[in-house]
N, C-alpha and C positions, 0 to 999 in steps of 0.2 A: 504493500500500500504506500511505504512511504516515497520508493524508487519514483513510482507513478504521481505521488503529488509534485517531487522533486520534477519531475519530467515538465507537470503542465507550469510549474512556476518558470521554470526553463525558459518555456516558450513564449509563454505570454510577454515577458520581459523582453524574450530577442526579437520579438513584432514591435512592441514598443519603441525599441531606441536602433533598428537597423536601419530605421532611414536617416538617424544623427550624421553620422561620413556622407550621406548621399547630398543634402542638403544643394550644395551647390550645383549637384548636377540636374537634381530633380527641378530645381529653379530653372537653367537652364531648356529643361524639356518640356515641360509642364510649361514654357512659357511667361513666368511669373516672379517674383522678387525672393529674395533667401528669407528675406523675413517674412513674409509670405508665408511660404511654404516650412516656414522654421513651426509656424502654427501647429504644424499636422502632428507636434509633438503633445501640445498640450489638449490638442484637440483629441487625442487619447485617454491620456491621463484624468484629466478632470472628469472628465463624465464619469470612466471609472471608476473613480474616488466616490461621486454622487450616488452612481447607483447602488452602491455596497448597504446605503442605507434602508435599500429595499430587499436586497439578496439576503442581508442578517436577519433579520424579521420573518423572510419566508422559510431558511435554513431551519430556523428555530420550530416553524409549524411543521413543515414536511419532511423534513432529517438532512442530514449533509450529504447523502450520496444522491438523492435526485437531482438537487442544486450543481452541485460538480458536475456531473453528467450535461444537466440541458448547458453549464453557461458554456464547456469545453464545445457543445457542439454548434453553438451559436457562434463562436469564436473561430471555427473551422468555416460555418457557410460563409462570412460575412468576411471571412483573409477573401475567401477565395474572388467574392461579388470584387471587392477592392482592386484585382486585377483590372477586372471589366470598364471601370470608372478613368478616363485618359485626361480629364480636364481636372486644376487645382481645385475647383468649389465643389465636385465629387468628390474628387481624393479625399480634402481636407472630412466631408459627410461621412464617407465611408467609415474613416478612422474614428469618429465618433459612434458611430453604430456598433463598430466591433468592441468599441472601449467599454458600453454599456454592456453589451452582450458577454464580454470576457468577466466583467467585474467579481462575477460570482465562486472564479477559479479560488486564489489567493488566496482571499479571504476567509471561505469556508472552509477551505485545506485546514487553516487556521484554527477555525473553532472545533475540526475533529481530530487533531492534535492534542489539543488542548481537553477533548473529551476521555482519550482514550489515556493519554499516559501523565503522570504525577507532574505537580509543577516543579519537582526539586531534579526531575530526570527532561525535564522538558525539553532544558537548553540546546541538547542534542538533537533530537529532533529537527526544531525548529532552524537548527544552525544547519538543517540540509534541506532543508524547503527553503530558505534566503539563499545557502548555497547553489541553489539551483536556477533563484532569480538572478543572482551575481552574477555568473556564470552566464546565462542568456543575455544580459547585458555587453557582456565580453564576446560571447560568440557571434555575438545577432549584427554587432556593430562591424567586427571585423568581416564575417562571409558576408553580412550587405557589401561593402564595400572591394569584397575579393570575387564574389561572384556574379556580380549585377550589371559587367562590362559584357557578361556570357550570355545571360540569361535574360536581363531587363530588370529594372524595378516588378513588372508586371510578375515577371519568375519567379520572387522571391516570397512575392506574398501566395502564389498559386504552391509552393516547396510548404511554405507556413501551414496552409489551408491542410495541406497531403500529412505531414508530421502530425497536425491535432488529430486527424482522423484517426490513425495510429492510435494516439496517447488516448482519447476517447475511448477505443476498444479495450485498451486495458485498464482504462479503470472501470468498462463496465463488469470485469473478471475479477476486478483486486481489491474494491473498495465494498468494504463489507456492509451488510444489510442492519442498520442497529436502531434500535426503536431512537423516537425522540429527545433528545436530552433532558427538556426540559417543557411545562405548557407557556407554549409563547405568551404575551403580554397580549393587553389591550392596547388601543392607540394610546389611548391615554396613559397609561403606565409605561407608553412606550418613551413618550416624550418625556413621563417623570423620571426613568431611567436612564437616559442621556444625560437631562439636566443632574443628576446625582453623580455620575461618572465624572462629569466636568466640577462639582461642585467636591468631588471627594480630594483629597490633597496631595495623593501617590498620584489619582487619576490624573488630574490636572497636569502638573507636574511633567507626569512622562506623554501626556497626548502634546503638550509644547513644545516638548524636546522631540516628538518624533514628525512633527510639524517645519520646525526650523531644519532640521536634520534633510530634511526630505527638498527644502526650498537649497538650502545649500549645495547637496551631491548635483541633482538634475540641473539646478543653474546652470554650473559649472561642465558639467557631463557633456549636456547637449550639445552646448556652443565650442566643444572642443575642437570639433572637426573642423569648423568655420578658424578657430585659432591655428591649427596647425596648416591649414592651407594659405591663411596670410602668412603667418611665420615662418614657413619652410619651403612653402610652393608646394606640399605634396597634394598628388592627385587621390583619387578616389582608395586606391591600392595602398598609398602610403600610410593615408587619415585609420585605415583599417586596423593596419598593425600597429600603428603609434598607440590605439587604442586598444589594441590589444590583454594589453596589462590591465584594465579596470573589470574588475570581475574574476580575474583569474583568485586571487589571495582570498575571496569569499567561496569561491567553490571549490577550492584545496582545501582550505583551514576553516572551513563554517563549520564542522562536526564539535572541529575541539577546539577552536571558540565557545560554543555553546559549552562543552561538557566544564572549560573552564569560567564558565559563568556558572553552573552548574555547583561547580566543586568551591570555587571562590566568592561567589556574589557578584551581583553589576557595579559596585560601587566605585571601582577603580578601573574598571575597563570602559565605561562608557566615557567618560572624561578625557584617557588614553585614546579613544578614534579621535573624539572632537580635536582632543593638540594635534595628530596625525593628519588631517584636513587642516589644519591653520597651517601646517609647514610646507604641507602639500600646495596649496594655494598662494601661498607667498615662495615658492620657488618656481611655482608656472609665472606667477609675474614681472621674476627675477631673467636676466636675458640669460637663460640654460641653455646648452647646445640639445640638438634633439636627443643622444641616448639619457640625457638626465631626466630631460623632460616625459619618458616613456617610462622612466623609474619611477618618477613624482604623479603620475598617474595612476600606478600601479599602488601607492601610496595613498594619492585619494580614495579609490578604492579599500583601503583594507583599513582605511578610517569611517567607512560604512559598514563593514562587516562587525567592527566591534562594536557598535551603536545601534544599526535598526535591529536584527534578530531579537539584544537582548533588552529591547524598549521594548519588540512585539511580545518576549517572553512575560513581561511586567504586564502586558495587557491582558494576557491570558488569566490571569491570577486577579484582576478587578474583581471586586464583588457584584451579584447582579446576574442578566443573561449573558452569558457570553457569546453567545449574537450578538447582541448592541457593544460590549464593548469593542468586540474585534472590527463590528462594521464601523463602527465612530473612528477606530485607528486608521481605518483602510480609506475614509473619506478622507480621515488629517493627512494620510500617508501619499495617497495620488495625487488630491488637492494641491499639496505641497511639491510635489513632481512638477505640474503644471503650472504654478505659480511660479516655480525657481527657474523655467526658460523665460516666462516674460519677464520675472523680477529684472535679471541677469543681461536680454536682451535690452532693457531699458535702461543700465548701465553703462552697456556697451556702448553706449554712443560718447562716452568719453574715453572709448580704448579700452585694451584687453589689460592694460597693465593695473589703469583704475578699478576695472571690475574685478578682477582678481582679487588686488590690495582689499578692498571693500569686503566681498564672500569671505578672506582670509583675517580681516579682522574681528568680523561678526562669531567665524567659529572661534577664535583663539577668548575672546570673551566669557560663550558660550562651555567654554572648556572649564574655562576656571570658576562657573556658576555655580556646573555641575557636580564639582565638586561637594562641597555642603549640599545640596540637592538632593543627592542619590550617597549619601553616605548611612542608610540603613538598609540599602540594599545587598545585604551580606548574602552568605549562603540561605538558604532556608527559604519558607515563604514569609512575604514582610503584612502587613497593614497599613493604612495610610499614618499611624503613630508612631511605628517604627516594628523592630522584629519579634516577629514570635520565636520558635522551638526554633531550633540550628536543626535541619534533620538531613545534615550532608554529614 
């Protein structure tokens, strides 16, 4: 079960940011401006994030594995429709329909992790579902960019559409039939369980941090390709591999990540990504020769790995449905994807070096908050007061 949730996190993620390196060129065909078509990232993401608030709520009535099942396959027709679509103000719709349509993968993986296995064994888990987004981040960006000279933009989403179908079949074999966790809420108790999650002080707390977390990486993320083809001149091929490195350090080391969140607490490692992002960020702004610069990426990267999994692990452990809290994270968590390319682009127009500086000082701030912050996130499970039993 978990290979196969690892798989759809995979994927959804390398749909996500495989047209990041293409940008210029899909500008160029599509006929339309970089920023423009820079859209189609967040034109993703957000809806996304949006719709998770309906996917939590139904996950909780009808169980996790229907939800998995219909969004994986909504996620398949609507890669594929996306070929079909040759003009920007399609593209851009398309990507919104699959963003609503996918929203319910992630998410829900999310809440039956969180069903099936303890919160003090969680980290693991969970550090191979992120590992799996990371990683699709990493893959998705580079073979965009290595094999879309071969095949077309068009190809890449129709390979997308072929792979879900795939991963769809097996999870209709692997993900087990379990009654409902939990009886869903009313509306009304829906909305008073939101507002409690936001109002509880763990809650708050870590939905901010994985808020900021989320406007940060993707900021930064997106607009790399657009960076390294000002700074280096490289083509489609180059932007790939330079990017390479982002995603790789979360899908090697996301297991034992987690198990040392697991075994140690978040309290020291989430502070640890955020400095890893501020140096990372301040040496993409710094004039680095390109093999630094593909190090420092690799860098930003593994300044996410120590941050989101074990902010989603803290989410899991909310008091309440864990439908809403995970859909509340998953709205803060794309929301924040989507927001950090326009933030970022609207930066950009004083230079890659001020936005950099900027993203690179908000984390290094963020870093040192965190600390007092998250300093009762020891081993164990904690409450919003601080910790209970140590049961590592």
């Amino acid at each position: 079960m978990l290979a196969v949730l690892t798989a759809a996190g995979f994927l959804v993620f390398a749909q996500a940011f495989m047209v990041a390196p293409l940008l210029p060129r899909l500008a160029q065909q599509l006929g339309t401006s970089v920023g423009m078509i820079g859209l189609s990232v967040p034109a993703y993401l957000v809806p996304y994030g949006v719709m998770t608030l309906f996917w939590g709520p139904l996950a909780d009535r009808f169980g996790r594995r229907p939800v998995i099942l219909v969004a994986l396959a909504l996620f398949s027709v609507l890669s594929a429709a996306t070929m079909a679509l040759p003009t920007v103000g399609w593209f851009i719709g398309a990507r919104v329909a699959t963003g609503l349509g996918a929203s319910g993968i992630v998410p829900v993986s999310l809440m039956l992790i969180g069903d099936v296995i303890p919160y003090e064994q969680r980290g693991h888990a969970i550090g191979w579902l992120f590992g799996g987004m990371a990683g699709g981040m990493a893959v998705g960006s580079t073979a965009g960019a290595l094999v879309e000279p071969s095949i077309g933009w068009q190809g890449l989403f129709l390979v997308v559409a072929g792979v879900g179908a795939v991963v769809l079949a097996a999870a209709v074999r692997s993900i087990p039939r379990r009654p409902r966790p939990m009886s869903p809420p009313s509306a009304r108790a829906a909305v008073r369980g939101y507002v409690q999650l936001l109002q509880d002080p763990r809650g708050r707390r870590t939905y901010e941090y994985v808020g900021f977390n989320a406007v940060l990486q993707s900021g930064i993320y997106t607009w790399l390709g657009l960076y390294l083809h000002q700074r280096f001149g490289l083509g489609p091929v180059g932007i790939g591999l330079g990017l390479l490195g982002y995603g790789i350090p979360g899908f090697a080391l996301g297991p034992l990540i987690g198990r040392l969140a697991d075994r140690h607490g978040r309290a020291r490692l989430i502070p640890a990504g955020l400095a890893l992002a501020t140096l990372a960020s301040a040496g993409l702004a710094a004039p680095a020769p390109l093999i630094l610069v593909a190090i420092l990426v690799a860098l930003l990267s593994m300044g996410y790995d120590l941050t989101q999994p074990l902010l989603a692990g803290i989410v899991t452990d909310l008091p309440g449905h864990r439908g809403q809290s995970v859909a509340l994270m998953a709205v803060v968590l794309f929301c924040g994807f989507g927001a950090g390319s326009l933030v970022f682009q609207a930066v950009l127009s004083f230079g890659f070096v001020v936005a950099l500086a900027v993203f690179g000082a908000a984390a290094g701030v963020a870093a040192l908050v965190a600390v007092p912050v998250f300093s009762a996130e020891r081993s164990g499970r904690l409450d919003a007061d601080g910790p209970q039993v140590d049961v590592t």
